[in-house]
C-alpha positions as CSV (number, residue, x, y, z in Angstrom):
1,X,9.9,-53.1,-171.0
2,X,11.8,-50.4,-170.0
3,X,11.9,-49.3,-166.1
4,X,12.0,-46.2,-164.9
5,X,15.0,-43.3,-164.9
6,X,17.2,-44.1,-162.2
7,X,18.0,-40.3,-162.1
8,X,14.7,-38.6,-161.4
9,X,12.2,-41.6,-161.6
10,X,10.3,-40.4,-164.2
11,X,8.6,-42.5,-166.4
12,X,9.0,-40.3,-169.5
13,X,11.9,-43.0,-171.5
14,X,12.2,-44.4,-174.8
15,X,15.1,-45.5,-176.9
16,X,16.9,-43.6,-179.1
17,X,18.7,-43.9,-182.0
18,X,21.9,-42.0,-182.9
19,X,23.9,-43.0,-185.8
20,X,27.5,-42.0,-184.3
21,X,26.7,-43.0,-180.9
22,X,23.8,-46.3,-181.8
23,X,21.4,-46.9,-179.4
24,X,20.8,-45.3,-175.7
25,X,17.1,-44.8,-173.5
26,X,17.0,-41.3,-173.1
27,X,14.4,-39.7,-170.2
28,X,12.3,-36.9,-171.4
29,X,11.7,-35.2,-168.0
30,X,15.4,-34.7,-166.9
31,X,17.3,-35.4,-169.9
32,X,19.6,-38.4,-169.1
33,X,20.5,-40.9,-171.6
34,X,23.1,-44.0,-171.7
35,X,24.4,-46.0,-172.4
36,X,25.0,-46.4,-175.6
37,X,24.9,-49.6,-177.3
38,X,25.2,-51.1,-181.1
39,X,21.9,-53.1,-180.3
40,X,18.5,-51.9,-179.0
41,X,18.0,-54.6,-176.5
42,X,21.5,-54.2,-175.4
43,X,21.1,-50.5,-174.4
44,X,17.0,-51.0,-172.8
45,X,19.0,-53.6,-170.5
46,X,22.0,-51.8,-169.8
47,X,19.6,-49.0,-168.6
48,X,17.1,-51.1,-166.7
49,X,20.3,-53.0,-164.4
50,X,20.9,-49.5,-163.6
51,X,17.8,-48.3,-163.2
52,X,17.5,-51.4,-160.9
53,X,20.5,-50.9,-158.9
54,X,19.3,-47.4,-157.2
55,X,15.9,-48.7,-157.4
56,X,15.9,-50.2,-153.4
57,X,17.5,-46.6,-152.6
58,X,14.4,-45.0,-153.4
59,X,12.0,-47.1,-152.2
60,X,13.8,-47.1,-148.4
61,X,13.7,-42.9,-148.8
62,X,10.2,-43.6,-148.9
63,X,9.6,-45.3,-146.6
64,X,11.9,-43.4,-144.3
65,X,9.6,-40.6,-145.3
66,X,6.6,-42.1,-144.3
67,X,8.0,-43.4,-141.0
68,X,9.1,-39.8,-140.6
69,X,5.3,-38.6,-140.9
70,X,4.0,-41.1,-138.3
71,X,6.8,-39.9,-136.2
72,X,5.0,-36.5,-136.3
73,X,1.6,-37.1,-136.3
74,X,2.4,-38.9,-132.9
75,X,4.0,-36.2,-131.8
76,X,1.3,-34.1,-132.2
77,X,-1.4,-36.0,-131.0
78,X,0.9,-36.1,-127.7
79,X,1.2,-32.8,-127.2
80,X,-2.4,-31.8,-128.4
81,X,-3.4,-34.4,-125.8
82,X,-0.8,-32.8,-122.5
83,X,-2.5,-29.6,-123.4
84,X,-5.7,-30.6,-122.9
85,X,-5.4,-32.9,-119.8
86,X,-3.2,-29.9,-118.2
């Protein structure tokens, strides 16, 4: 299996073969590719720990952003609700 890129998320990856460079997962939506490795398996882990290792960074930006959203939803509701009482 190979996880998503840690570069734009995108789910577009395979694995590559070049025969000066060997092996890499390359991302068809934002073109990023690496590392290269002389095995397959070597270069669909190699991405995947670093594909892993900003993976916790976007999931807290999303849930930053939701909390964000509830943050102005109650906002509004406040001040749709001081309009109306005054």
């Amino acid at each position: 299996m190979i996880f998503q890129c840690p570069f734009c998320a995108g789910d577009r990856v395979e694995v590559v073969f070049n025969k000066y460079d060997g092996y890499f997962v390359y991302c068809d939506d934002c073109q990023a590719g690496g590392p290269a490795r002389t095995d397959k398996q070597d270069a669909i882990d190699s991405w995947n720990f670093a594909s892993s290792a900003t993976w916790p960074k976007r999931q807290n930006q999303a849930k930053l952003d939701m909390t964000v959203g509830q943050l102005l939803d109650a906002f509004k509701r406040r001040s749709y609700w001081k309009k109306g009482k005054g």
